[in-house]
Structures are given as structure tokens and as C-alpha cells.
N, C-alpha and C positions, 0 to 999 in steps of 0.2 A: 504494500500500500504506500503512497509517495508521501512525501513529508503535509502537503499540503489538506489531504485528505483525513490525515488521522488529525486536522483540525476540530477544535469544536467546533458545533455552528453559528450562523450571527443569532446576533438574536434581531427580533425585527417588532414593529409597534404594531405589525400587522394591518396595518391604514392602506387604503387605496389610494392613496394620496402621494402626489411626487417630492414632498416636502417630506411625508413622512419618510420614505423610500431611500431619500439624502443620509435623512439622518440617520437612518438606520446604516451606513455606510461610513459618513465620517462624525457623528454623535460620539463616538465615546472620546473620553476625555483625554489631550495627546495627540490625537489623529491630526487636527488640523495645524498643531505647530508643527507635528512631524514634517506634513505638507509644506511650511514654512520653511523649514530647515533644507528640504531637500527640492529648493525652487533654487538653491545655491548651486545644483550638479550634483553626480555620486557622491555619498556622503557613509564611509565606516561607520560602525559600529560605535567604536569609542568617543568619534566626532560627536556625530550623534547625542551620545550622553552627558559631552559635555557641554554641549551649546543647548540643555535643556535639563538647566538645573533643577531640582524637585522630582523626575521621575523616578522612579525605581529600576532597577535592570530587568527584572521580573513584567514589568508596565512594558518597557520599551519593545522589550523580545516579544510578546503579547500581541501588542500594535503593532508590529511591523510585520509579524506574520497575519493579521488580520487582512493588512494594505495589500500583503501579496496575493491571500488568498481572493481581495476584490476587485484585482486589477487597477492597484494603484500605484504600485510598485514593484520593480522587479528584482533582485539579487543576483549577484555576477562577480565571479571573482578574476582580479585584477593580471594581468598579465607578470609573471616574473621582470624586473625582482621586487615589484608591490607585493603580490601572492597573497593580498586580503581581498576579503569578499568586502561590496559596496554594494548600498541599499540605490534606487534613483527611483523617478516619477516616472510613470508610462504616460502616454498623450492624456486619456484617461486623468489620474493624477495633474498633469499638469492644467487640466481646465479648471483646476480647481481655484488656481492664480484670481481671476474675477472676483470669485466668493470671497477671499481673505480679502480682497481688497474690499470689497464692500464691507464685511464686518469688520475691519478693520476703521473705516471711516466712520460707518455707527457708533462705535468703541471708543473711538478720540476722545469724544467729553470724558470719558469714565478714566482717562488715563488722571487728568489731575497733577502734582507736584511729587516728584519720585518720591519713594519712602528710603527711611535707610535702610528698609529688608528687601526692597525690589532688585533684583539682579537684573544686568542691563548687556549686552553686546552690540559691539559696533552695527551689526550688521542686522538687526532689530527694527533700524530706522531704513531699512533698505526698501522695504516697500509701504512706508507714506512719501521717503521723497517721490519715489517713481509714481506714484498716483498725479505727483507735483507736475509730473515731466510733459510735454509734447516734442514730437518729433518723434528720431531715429539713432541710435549710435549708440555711443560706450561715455558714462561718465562715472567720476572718479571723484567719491567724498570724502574729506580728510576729517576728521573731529578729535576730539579729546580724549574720545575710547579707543580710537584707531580705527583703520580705513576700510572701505569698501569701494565695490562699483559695479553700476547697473550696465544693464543689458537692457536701453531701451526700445520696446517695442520689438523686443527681439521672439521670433516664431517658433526655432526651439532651442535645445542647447540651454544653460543656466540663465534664471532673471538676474542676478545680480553674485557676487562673490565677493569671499573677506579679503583684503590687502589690495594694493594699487590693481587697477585694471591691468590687465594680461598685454595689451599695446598703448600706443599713445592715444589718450581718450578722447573725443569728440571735444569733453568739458572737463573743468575740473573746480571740484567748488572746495572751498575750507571756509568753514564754521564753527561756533562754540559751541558746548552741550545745549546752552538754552535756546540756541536759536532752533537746532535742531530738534527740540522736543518740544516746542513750541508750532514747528509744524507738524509735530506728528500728531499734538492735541487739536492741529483743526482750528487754532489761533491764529496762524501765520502766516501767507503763500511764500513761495520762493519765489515771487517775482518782487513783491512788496519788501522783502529779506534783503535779495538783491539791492535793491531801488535807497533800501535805510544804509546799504553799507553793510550789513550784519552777514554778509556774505560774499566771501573773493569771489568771482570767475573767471578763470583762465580759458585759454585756448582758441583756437580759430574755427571751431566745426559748425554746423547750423544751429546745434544745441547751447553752444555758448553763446551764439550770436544773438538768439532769440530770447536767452535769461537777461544778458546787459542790456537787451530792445524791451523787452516787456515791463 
């Protein structure tokens, strides 16, 4: 019997409904940061657990064989001399991109003033800037927790990744923490950031051009 089989089953709210149907899918609790985490590209095991502080190992192993059993992610081990198995989003998985971002704009108000028990990663604010973005290209955020960069508008392949973009990026913005969380609470646009000062942009691509025009 194959690993996938000897699964429990999902459990489901039993609704004829397409809402319920979602949630019976990505509802349990984890699923959708997973989805978050692995909008970054194949992402280990141990990655995994550490950019998603509070789960359990028990939880994560759980949900990620749930994701696989629903076609939302597949597992694949890395060619020598990686030789580690990495989780990723199937097409499937990656539609889910719209959904976070939606609830993630809902969410804003409730973000509020960090606590000092909230755990924060760079790459966290990776999809409200990109909600911020128009256009096409690669840009490259520098802040005080350390760097990221989107993939905008990009069709497949990673939304965004930790540390300087992979080429020279379209744009490149450097910001404080508070500006940065100030757009991600849905206070601030990046064009208005731009416009106060509260935010460099470098570079020559359309995407730069459009943040110093707007």
C-alpha cells in the first residue's frame, strides 16, 4: 500500500457548498502558512520548521502529508550532493496565492503594533508589499530584519525569496520596520511611502520608474 494511502482520511463539513469544500482542504490550522512559506520555491523540511515558529514537528509532518495527499504539494528529492527531499506547491497549491492575499488584506486591521511575543521574518512582508506592486519584474527589499525579493506578476517558479534577488532587480526599495509594517497594516501605500521619503528607490526598470512617478 503506498505511503499516501495508508493516510487517514480528510475529514470534510460534509456541505455542498464550494466554501465548505475549500475548507475542508486548506481549514486546518498551518495549511495556509505552509502555503505561504512554500510560495518562496522548494522549501526542506527543517526550513520549513523554522520559518514557522509555534508548530510542532508532529503538526508539520501531519500537514504536509495532508497537502500531498490533496494535491497541493508534491515531495522530490534533490539531486546529489543536496540528497534532501523538498516539499513545493503544485499549480493547484499555487492558486492559492489570490486567497492569502485576500485574507491577508482582510487581516491588516487585526495586525495592530507588534507585541514583544510576535515572531516576525523578513520575508513575512513579502506578500503585502506585492499586493502594493503593478507591473512586471524582480524587486529587491532591504529592511531591518533583512532582505527579500518579489517575483512580480511572475506565472510560475517562486512569488518572492529570502536575501537579495537572484539578478539585478527591476527595483530596489530600502525601508524601516515601521514603514514596512505600516503597509502591511493597510495604513500606508508604497506610492504615498515613496512620495514622504520613507522609502529609497533605486534602479532603472518600469517598476522603479512607476514607484518615483506615482
Amino acid at each position: 500500500m503506498s505511503r499516501l494511502r495508508r493516510m487517514s482520511p480528510r475529514r470534510s463539513y460534509d456541505q455542498y457548498c464550494s466554501a465548505a469544500r475549500a475548507l475542508d482542504v486548506v481549514g486546518d490550522r498551518w495549511t495556509l502558512l505552509i502555503v505561504r512559506e512554500l510560495l518562496a520555491g522548494p522549501r526542506r523540511y527543517t526550513d520549513l520548521h523554522a520559518d514557522l515558529p509555534g508548530v510542532s514537528t508532529d503538526v508539520l509532518a501531519s500537514r504536509l502529508k495532508d497537502m500531498e495527499r490533496d494535491g497541493l504539494t508534491t515531495r522530490r528529492r534533490l539531486p546529489p550532493p543536496g540528497a534532501a527531499y523538498v516539499y513545493e506547491l503544485t499549480r493547484r497549491g499555487r492558486e492559492l496565492l489570490p486567497v492569502l492575499q485576500a485574507l491577508g488584506a482582510w487581516g491588516a486591521p487585526e495586525l495592530g503594533e507588534r507585541r514583544p511575543t510576535d515572531a516576525v521574518r523578513a520575508h513575512w512582508f513579502a506578500l503585502p508589499v506585492l499586493r502594493e506592486l503593478e507591473g512586471e519584474g524582480v524587486v529587491e527589499v532591504r529592511l531591518e530584519e533583512g532582505d527579500f525579493h518579489l517575483h512580480v506578476r511572475a506565472l510560475d517558479g517562486p512569488v518572492y525569496g529570502d536575501g537579495p534577488a537572484p539578478r539585478d532587480p527591476d527595483a530596489r526599495l530600502v525601508l524601516d520596520a515601521g514603514t514596512c509594517e505600516a503597509v502591511a497594516r493597510g495604513e500606508l501605500s508604497l506610492a504615498d511611502a515613496v512620495r514622504d521619503g520613507r522609502i529609497e528607490v533605486t534602479g532603472d526598470g518600469t517598476l522603479a520608474k512607476a514607484l518615483r512617478e506615482g
